[in-house]
C-alpha positions as CSV (number, residue, x, y, z in Angstrom):
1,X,20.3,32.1,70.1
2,X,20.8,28.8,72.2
3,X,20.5,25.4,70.2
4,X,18.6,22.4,71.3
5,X,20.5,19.3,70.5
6,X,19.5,15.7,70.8
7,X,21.7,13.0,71.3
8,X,20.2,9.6,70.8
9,X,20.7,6.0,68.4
10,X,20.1,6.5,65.0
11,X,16.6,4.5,64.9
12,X,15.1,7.7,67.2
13,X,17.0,10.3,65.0
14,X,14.9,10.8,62.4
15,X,11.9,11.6,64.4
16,X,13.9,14.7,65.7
17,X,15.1,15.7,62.6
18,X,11.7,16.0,61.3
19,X,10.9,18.3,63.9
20,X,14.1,21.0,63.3
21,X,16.5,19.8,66.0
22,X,19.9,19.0,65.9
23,X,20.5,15.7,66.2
24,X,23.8,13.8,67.0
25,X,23.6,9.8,66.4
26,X,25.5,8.0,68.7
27,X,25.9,3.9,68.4
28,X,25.7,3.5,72.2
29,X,26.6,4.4,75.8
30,X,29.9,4.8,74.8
31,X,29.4,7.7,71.9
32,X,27.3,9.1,74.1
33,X,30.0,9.3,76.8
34,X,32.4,10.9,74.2
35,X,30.1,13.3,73.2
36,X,28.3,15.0,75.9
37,X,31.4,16.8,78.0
38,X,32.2,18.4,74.4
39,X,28.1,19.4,73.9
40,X,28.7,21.0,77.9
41,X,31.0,23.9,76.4
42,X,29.9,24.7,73.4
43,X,28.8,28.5,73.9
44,X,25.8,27.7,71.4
45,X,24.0,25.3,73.1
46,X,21.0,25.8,75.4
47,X,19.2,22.5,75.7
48,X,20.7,19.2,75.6
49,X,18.2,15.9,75.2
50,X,19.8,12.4,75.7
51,X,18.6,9.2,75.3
52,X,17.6,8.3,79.0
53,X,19.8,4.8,79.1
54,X,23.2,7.3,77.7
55,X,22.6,9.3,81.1
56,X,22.9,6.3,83.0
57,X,26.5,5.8,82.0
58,X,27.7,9.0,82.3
59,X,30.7,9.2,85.1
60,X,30.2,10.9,89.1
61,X,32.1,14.0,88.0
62,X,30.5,14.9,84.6
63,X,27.2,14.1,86.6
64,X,28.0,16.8,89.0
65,X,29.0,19.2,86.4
66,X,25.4,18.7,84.7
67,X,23.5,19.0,88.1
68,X,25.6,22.4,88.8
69,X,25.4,24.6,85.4
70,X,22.6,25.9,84.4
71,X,23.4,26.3,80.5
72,X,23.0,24.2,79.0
73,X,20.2,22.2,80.6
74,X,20.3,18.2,80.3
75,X,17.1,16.3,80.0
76,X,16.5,12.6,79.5
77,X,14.7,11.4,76.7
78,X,12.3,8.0,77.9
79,X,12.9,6.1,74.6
80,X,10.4,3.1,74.4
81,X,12.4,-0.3,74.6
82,X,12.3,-3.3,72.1
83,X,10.5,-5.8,73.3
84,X,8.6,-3.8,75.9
85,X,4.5,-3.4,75.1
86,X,3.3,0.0,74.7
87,X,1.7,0.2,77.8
88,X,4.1,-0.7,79.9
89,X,5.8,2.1,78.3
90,X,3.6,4.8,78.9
91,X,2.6,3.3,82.5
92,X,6.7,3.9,83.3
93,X,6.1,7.3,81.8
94,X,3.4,7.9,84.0
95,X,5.1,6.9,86.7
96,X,8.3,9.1,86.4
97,X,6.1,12.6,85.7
98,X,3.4,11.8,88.5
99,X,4.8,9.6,91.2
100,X,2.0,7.0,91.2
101,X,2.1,3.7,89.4
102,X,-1.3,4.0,87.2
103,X,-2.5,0.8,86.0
104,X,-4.2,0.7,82.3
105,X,-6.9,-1.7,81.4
106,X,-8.3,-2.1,78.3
């Protein structure tokens, strides 16, 4: 059976370690960096979740390699940032799944 593992900061961790799933704490882009190509060839692992701003770091080449496999699968994980209002949070969330900008009004 395929493993989902989630690599994120260590403030998000617990959250997913409440719900089952292996979780690998990373201080930053740069952990995350170091980590993922070794999470691409592990023969145990099925889905791979990373913090949204670790993907954006990740070089051309290992960004090919992601797009081209299909085990395991790599999704970004939208984490909420400090300082940003919860709306604007989900209206980015919004955003990304429908295509539309929604505007929330209280």
């Amino acid at each position: 059976m395929y493993k989902f593992t989630v690599v994120t900061d260590p403030d998000t961790a617990a959250g997913f370690r409440l719900a089952g799933v292996e979780v690998i704490e990373v201080d930053g882009p740069e952990g995350a960096r170091k980590i993922i190509p070794d999470l691409l060839f592990r023969d145990d692992t099925g889905i791979i979740a990373v913090n949204e701003d670790y993907m954006q770091v990740l070089d051309d080449k290992l960004m090919s390699k992601i797009e081209k496999t299909y085990r395991p699968i790599i999704i970004p994980i939208p984490i909420q940032k400090r300082g940003v209002g919860g709306v604007s949070y989900v209206e980015r969330l919004l955003r990304r799944a429908i295509g539309y900008n929604i505007v929330l009004r209280r």
